[in-house]
C-alpha positions in Angstrom: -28.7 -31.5 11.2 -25.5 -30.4 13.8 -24.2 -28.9 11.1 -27.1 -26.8 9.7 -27.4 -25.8 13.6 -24.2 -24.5 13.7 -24.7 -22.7 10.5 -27.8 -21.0 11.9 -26.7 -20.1 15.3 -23.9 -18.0 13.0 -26.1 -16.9 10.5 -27.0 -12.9 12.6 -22.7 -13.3 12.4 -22.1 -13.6 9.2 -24.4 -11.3 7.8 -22.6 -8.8 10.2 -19.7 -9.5 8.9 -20.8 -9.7 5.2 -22.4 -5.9 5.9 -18.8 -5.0 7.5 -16.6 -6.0 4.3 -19.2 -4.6 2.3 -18.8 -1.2 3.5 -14.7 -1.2 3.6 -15.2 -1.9 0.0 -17.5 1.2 0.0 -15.2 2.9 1.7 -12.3 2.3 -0.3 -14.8 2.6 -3.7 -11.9 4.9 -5.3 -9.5 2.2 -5.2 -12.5 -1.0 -5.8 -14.0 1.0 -8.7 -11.3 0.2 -10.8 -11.1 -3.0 -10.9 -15.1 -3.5 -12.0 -14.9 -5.7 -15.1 -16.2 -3.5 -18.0 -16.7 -4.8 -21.5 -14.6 -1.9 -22.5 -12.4 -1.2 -19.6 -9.4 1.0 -20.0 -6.9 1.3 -17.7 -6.5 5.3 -17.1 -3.4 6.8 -18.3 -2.5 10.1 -17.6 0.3 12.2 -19.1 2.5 12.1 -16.1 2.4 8.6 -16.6 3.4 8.8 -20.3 6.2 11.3 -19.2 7.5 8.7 -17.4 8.8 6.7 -20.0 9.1 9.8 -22.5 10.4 12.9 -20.4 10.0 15.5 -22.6 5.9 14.5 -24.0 4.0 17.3 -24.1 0.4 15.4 -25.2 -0.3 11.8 -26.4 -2.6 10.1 -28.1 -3.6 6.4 -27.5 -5.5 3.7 -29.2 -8.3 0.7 -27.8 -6.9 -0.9 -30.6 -5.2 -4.1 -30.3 -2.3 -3.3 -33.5 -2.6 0.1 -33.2 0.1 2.2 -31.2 -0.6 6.0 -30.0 1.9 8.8 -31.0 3.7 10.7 -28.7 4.5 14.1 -29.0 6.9 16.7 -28.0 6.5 20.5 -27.0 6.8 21.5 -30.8 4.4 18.7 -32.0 6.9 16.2 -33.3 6.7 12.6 -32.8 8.9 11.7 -30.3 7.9 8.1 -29.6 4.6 5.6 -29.1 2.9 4.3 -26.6 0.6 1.3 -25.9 -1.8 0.1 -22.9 -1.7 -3.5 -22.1 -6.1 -3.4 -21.2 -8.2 -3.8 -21.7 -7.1 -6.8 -23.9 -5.1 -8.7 -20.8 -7.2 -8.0 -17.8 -7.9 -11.7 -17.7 -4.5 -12.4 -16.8 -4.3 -11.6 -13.1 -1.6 -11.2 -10.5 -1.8 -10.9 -6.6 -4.6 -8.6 -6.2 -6.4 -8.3 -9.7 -5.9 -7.0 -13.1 -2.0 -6.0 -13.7 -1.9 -3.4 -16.4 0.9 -1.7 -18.3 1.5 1.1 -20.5 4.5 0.2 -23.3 6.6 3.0 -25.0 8.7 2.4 -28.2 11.2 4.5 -29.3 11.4 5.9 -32.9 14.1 3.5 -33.9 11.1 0.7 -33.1 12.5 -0.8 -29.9 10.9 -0.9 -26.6 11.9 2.2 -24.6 10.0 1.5 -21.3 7.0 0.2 -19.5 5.2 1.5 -16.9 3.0 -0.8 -14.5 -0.8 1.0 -14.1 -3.4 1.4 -11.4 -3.2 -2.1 -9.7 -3.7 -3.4 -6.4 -1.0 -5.4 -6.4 1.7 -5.5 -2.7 3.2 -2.2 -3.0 6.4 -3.6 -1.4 6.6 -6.4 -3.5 6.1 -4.1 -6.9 8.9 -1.7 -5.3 11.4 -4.7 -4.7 11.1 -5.7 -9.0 11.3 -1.9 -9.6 14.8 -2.1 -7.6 15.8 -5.3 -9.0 14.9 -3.9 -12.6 12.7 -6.9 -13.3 10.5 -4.2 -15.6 13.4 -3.1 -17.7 13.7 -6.9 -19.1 12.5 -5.8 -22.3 14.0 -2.3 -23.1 15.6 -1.9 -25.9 14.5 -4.8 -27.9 12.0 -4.8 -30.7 8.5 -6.3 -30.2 9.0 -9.3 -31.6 12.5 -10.0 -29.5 10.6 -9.0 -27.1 8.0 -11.9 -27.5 10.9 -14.3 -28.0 12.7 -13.3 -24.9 12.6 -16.0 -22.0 12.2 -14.2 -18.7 12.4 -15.7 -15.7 9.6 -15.3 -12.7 10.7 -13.6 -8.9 11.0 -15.2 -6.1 9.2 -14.1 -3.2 6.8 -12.4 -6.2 6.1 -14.8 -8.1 2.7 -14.1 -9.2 2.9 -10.6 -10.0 6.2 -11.3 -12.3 4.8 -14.4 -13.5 1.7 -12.2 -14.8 3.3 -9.1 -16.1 4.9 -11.8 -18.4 2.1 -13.2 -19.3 0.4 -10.0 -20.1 3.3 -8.4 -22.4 3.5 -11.9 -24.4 -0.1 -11.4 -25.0 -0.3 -7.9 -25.7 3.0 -8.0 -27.8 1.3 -11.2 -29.9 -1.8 -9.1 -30.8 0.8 -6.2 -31.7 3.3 -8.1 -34.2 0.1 -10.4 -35.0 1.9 -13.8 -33.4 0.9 -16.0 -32.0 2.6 -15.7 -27.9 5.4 -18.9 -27.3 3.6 -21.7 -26.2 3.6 -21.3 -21.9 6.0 -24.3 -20.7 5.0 -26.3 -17.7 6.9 -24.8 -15.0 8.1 -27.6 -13.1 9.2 -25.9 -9.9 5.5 -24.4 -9.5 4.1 -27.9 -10.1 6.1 -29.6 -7.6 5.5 -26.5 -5.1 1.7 -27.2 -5.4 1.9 -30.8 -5.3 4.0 -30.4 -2.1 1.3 -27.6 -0.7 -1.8 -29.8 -1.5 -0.1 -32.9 0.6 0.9 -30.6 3.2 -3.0 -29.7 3.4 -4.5 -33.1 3.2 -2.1 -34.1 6.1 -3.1 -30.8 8.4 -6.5 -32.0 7.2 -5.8 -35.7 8.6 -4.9 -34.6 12.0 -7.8 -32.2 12.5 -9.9 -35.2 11.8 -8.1 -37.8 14.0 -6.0 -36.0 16.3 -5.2 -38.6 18.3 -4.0 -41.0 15.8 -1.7 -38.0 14.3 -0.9 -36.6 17.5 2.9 -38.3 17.6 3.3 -36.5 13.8 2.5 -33.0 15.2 5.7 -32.1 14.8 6.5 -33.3 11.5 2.9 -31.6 10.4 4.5 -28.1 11.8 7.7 -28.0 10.2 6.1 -29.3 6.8 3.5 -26.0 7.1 6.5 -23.8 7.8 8.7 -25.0 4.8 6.3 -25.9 2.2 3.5 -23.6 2.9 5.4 -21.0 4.4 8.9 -20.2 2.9 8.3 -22.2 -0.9 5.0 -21.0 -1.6 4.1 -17.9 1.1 0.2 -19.2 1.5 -1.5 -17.7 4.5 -4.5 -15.9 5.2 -3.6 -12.5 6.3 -5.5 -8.9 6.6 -3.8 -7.8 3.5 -5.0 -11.1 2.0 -8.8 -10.2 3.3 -8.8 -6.6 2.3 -7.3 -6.7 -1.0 -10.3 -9.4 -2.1 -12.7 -7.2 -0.8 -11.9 -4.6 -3.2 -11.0 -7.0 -6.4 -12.5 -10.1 -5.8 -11.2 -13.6 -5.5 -8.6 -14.2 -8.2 -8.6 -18.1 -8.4 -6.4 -18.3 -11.2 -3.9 -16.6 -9.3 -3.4 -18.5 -5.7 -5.7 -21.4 -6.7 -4.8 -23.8 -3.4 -5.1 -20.2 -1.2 -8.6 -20.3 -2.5 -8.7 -23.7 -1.3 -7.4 -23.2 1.9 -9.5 -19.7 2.9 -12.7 -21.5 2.2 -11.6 -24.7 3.8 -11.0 -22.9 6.3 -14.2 -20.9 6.1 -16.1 -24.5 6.0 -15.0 -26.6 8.6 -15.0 -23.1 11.1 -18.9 -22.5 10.7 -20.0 -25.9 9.9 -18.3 -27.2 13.2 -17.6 -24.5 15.7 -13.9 -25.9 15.5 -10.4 -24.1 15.1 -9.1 -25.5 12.3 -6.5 -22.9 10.2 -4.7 -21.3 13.3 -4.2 -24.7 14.8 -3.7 -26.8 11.8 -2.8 -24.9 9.1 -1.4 -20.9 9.6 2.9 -21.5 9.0 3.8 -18.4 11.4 1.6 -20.0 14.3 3.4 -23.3 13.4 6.9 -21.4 13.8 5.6 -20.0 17.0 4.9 -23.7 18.3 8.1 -25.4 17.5 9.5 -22.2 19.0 7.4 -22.9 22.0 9.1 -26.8 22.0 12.8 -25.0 22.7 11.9 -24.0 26.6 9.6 -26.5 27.9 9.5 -25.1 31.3 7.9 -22.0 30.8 7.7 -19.0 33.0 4.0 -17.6 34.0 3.5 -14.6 32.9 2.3 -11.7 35.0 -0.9 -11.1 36.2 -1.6 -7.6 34.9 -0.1 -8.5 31.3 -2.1 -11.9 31.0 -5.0 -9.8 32.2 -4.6 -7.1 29.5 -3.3 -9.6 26.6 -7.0 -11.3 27.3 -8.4 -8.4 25.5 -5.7 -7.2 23.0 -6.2 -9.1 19.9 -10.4 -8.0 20.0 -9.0 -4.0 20.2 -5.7 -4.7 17.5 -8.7 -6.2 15.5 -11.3 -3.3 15.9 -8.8 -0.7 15.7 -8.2 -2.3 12.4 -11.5 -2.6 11.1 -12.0 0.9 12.3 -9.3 2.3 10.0 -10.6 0.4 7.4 -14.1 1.3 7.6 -13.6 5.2 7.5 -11.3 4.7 4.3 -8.3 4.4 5.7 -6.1 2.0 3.6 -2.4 1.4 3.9 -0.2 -1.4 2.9 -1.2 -3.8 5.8 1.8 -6.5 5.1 3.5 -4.2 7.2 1.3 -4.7 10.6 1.5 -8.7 10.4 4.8 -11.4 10.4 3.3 -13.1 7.5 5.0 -12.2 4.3 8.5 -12.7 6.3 8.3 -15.8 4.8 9.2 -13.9 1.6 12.3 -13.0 3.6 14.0 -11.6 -0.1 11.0 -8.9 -0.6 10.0 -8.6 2.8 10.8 -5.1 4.8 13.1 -5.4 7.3 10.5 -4.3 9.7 8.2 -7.4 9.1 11.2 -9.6 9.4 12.4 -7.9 12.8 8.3 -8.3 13.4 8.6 -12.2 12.9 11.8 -12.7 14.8 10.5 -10.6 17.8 7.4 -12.4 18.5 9.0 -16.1 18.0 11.4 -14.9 20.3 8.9 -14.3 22.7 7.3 -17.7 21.8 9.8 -19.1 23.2 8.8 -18.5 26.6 5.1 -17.3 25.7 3.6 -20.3 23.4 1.9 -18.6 19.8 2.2 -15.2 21.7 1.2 -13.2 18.4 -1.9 -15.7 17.6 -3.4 -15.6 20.6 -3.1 -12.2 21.8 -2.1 -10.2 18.7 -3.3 -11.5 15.7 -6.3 -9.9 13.6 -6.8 -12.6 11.5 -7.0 -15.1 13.9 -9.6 -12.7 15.5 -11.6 -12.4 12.3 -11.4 -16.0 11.6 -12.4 -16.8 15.4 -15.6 -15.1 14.7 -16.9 -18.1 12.5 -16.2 -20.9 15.1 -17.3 -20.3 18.7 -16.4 -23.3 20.7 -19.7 -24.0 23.0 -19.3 -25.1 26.7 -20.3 -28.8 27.2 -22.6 -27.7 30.0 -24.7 -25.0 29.4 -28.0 -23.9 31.3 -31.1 -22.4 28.9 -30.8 -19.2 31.1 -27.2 -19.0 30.5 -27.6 -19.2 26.3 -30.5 -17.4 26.4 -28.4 -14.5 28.2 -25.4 -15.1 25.9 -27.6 -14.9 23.4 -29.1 -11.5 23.7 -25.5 -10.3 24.7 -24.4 -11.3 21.1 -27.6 -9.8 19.2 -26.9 -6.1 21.6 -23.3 -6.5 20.1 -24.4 -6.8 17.0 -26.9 -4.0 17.6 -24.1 -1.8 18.6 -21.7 -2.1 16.3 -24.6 -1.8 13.6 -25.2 1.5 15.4 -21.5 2.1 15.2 -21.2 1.4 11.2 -23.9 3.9 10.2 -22.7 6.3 12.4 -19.3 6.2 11.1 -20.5 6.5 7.6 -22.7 9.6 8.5 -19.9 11.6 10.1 -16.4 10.2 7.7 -17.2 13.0 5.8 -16.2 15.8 8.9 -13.3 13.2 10.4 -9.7 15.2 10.0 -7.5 13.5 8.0 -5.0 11.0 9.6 -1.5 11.5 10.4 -0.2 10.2 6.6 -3.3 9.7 5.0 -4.1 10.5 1.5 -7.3 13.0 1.1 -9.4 13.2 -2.1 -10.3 16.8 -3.6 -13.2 16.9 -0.9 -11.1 16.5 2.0 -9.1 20.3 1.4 -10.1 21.2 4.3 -9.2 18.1 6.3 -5.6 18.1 4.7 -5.1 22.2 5.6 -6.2 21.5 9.1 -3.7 17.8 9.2 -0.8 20.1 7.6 2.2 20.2 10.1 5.9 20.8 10.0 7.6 17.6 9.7 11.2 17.1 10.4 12.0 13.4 11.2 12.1 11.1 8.2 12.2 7.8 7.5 15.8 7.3 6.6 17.2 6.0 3.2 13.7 5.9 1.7 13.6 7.7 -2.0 10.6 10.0 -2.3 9.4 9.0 -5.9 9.9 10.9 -9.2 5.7 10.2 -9.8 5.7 11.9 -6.3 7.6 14.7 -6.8 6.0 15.8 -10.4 2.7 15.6 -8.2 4.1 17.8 -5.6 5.8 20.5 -8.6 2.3 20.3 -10.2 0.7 21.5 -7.3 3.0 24.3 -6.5 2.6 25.5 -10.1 -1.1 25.4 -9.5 -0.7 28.6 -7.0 -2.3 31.5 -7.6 0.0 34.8 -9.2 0.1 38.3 -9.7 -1.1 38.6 -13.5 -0.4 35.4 -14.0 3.6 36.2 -14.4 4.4 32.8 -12.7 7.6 34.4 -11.8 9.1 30.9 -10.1 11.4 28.2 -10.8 12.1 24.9 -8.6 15.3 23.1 -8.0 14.7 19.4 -7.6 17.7 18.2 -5.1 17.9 14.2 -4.6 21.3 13.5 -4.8 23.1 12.8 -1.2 26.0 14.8 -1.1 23.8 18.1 -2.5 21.2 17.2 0.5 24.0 17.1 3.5 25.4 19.9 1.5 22.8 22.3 2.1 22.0 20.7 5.6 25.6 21.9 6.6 24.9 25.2 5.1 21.7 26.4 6.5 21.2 27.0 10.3 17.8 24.9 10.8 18.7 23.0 8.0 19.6 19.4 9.6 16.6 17.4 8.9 17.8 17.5 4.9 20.5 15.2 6.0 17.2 12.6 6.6 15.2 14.4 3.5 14.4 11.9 0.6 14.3 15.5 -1.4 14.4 19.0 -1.7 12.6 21.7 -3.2 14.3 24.9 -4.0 11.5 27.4 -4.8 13.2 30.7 -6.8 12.1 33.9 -7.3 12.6 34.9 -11.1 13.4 38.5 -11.9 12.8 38.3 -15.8 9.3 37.3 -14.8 8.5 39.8 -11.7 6.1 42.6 -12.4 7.8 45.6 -13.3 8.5 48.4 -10.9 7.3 48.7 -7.3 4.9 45.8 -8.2 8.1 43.0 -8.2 8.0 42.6 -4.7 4.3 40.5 -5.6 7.2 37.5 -6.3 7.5 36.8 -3.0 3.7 36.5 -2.4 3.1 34.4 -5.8 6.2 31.6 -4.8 5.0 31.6 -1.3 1.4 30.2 -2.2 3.5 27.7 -4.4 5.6 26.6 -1.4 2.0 26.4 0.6 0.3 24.1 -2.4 3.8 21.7 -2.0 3.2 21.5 1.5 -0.4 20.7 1.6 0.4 18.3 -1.4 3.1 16.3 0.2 0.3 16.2 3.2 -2.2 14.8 1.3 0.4 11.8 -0.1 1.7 10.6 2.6 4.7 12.7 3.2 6.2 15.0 5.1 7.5 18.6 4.9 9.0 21.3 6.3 9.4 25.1 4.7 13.0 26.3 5.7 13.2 30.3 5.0 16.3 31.9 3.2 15.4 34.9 1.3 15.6 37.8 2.5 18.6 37.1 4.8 20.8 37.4 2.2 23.8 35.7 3.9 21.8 32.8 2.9 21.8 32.8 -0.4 25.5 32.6 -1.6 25.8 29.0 -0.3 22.6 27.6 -1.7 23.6 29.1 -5.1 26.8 27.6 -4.9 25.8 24.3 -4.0 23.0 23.6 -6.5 24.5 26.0 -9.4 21.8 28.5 -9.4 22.6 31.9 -11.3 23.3 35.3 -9.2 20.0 36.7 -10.6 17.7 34.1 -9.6 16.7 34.7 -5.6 16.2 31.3 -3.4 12.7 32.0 -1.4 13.1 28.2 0.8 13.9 25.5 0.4 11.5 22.9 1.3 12.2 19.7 3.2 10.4 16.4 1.7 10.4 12.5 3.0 8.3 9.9 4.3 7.4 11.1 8.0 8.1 8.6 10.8 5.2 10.0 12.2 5.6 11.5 15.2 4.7 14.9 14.5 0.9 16.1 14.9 -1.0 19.5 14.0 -1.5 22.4 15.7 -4.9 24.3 16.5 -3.8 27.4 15.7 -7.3 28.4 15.7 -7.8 31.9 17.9 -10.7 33.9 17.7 -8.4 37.3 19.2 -6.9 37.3 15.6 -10.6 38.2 14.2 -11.9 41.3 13.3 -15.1 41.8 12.0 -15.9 44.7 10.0 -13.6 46.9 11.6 -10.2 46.5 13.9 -11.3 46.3 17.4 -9.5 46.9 20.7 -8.8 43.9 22.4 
């Protein structure tokens, strides 16, 4: 009966929350809607992405069907390799996050020329440290059926995502060469990993139960959670965790003792109004407390900072949910410690992250739980710990200050979703089609960069595409782009042009040339600088809306320009360099500008101002 109380008295909460997570996912629907299980689910593939493995594929055509592979083809029509996609025939075979589709190209001698990993929402950082380690390219340049043959060993620190792409090209390469996949070996390591994990649960499980009796093994329990579950297998509950099964689901196939743990946690939280995961359970809070154990004289901390701390993790957490709930998504391993524990495909910055706060541990015990954290903060909200003295007058007024909470941030929700649609764009965030507007107002110059982080060759075709979209003086197109990534080039033309310096930080560069064979004849030419101008504009609003940053740096027509940037890049004496246009991933301290002034306006006529 207690624990049917405790239930109830949650019941207004969890429904809250329920309606919450409901509308992220709404929110987010571009990104949810794909992995929707359909009876005859395709993966989209576009031709960019076909380009990708085939550079020089002017159209494609693929097959649903399971032997069948779709012909390739170059500007002239000729065959020029195949291509296959991996869904909807392994969706069932799940990684991190959900499905993990692939597209599969084979040369014309028959062997394996790429692959090329699909919509997915699987870690970006993790899928970006097996692109750098090559982990992909495994199977190039063998034949399907070496290709099924071919033993390839799993990632650490990304395990599930290697473990299923190799599960899903044994499959799909089996239905292709019509064999039957190797037979999957027990993997001993993973057994004795979960064994390990499931003891290491039982025992947190233990001294929740009889803390007493466990007390003297407290310490043992902590550095058990921080070895087994933290740095051999990487379990804990985290934002990212929470979001990414609010768009795809719960994969229990995937992180089957997770599972376990979330909804233990879940269980004992509402059933008993007791902290149970954060205390018990969570390896980075565990690494906080043994932290805490260095120092046992701790200093107090100041008054104003213990007063503001009191409310910080409640505002980290609805800042957060805000983000979220107007469609806001980002890769959120990057805002918590967790995934530090992957230390070998973990950013630097959510290592320094970790170290930081258990540093401050020392001195400040579980600092980051208990004044930081958003998933302790979510998790808190299923297990309030009652007083043991309570007057009826006092839960009675508790109780209507919970319900007008609830009231509000229900007021709160629908308002959001009635306005999202008029909300500016984020600094960095990516806008759909609807959201021109919001990306031409959100457009700013951006100079500082992120530095030694590659702007993407999938990014780059999207920014070129754009630029070529621009509108032209009888559609003469008269404009060619130089594609700068290499180093040396970059500083080169950094050196070379007076406001150049911010290419010495660029991840690329876009040269945008005027083309003379292609300019309108007579007194008309001049319409080149007008047509590669609104190409530069449609780069700059495209890097915008992709999270990166850009900055137009004029040469033509000061002509003393133009000899060095030839020079350095090779471009011919006839062509004319218009900019050249700054690209990387903005560190994000630049904002926009209203530039918004009604003395610019005319109506009808010019009028005297």
């Amino acid at each position: 009966m207690k624990y049917l109380q405790n239930f109830l008295s949650k019941l207004s909460t969890l429904l809250l929350v329920c309606l919450l997570f409901f509308i992220i996912f709404l929110q987010n629907k571009d990104i949810s809607s794909f992995f929707q299980k359909k009876a005859a689910f395709l993966a989209p593939v576009a031709l960019s992405d076909v380009q990708k493995i085939f550079p020089k594929a002017a159209s494609f055509q693929i097959s649903q069907a399971s032997q069948e592979w779709g012909k390739v083809l170059g500007s002239s029509g000729e065959e020029i390799g195949k291509v296959v996609n991996t869904s909807p025939h392994t969706d069932s075979i799940e990684g991190y996050g959900g499905p993990v589709p692939f597209l599969i190209g084979m040369d014309l001698q028959g062997k394996i020329a790429g692959m090329l990993l699909l919509l997915n929402a699987e870690s970006e950082s993790f899928v970006e440290q097996l692109e750098q380690k090559k982990f992909f390219q495994n199977w190039n340049g063998l034949t399907p059926e070496e290709a099924l043959e071919k033993k390839i060993d799993t990632v650490t620190g990304a395990t599930i995502t290697s473990s299923a792409t190799i599960r899903v090209m044994q499959q799909r390469l089996s239905m292709i060469v019509g064999k039957q996949a190797p037979a999957t070996q027990i993997n001993l390591y993973k057994l004795i990993r979960n064994i390990l994990a499931i003891l290491v649960i039982l025992f947190a499980y233990l001294s929740f139960l009889f803390p007493q009796k466990t007390n003297k093994y407290r310490t043992w329990l902590l550095i058990s959670l921080v070895l087994v579950l933290g740095f051999l297998n990487g379990y804990s509950i985290s934002s990212h965790l929470t979001f990414r099964w609010i768009l795809s689901g719960i994969h229990f196939a995937a992180r089957p003792i997770l599972v376990i743990i979330v909804f233990l946690a879940l269980f004992v939280h509402i059933f008993t109004n007791k902290q149970f995961y954060c205390s018990h359970v969570c390896p980075y809070g565990a690494a906080q407390e043994l932290a805490g154990k260095i120092i046992p004289k701790k200093p107090a901390m100041p008054a104003f900072l213990k007063q503001a701390a009191n409310h910080s993790r409640k505002i980290v957490f609805g800042m957060l949910a805000m983000l979220l709930l107007i469609g806001y998504s980002f890769d959120l391993t990057y805002i918590e410690p967790f995934s530090a524990f992957l230390y070998e495909y973990a950013s630097w910055s959510v290592i320094a992250l970790a170290v930081v706060f258990l540093l401050v541990s020392l001195c400040y015990p579980r600092f980051w739980c208990r004044y930081l954290c958003p998933t302790g903060q979510l998790l808190e909200v299923f297990c309030k710990v009652p007083k043991k003295e309570e007057s009826k007058e006092s839960k009675e007024k508790k109780s209507m200050k919970w319900e007008s909470i609830i009231n509000f941030l229900l007021i709160l929700v629908i308002i959001i979703i009635l306005i999202k649609p008029h909300l500016p764009v984020v600094s960095g965030n990516a806008a759909s089609g609807s959201d021109a507007l919001s990306v031409i107002h959100s457009r700013k110059s951006v100079r500082k960069y992120v530095v030694d982080k590659p702007v993407s060759k999938e990014d780059i075709t999207t920014l070129l595409k754009a630029g070529m979209a621009a509108p032209t003086a009888a559609d003469k197109r008269p404009w060619a782009f130089v594609v700068v990534t290499e180093r040396e080039k970059l500083n080169a033309l950094a050196d070379g042009l007076p406001y150049g310096k911010m290419l010495k930080e660029a991840g690329v560069a876009i040269v945008v040339c005027g083309v003379p064979e292609r300019m309108l004849p007579g007194k008309e030419a001049d319409f080149w600088v007008q047509d590669c101008a609104a190409a530069t504009q449609n780069i700059l609003l495209a890097a915008e809306a992709i999270k990166l940053g850009a900055v137009w740096i004029g040469c033509y027509p000061l002509e003393e320009r133009l000899p060095n940037i030839r020079k350095i890049l090779g471009i011919p004496e006839a062509m004319i360099p218009l900019n050249v246009i700054s690209i990387g991933h903005p560190i994000g301290i630049e904002k926009p500008k209203n530039k918004y002034d009604e003395k610019n306006i005319h109506w009808n006529q010019w009028q005297k101002q």
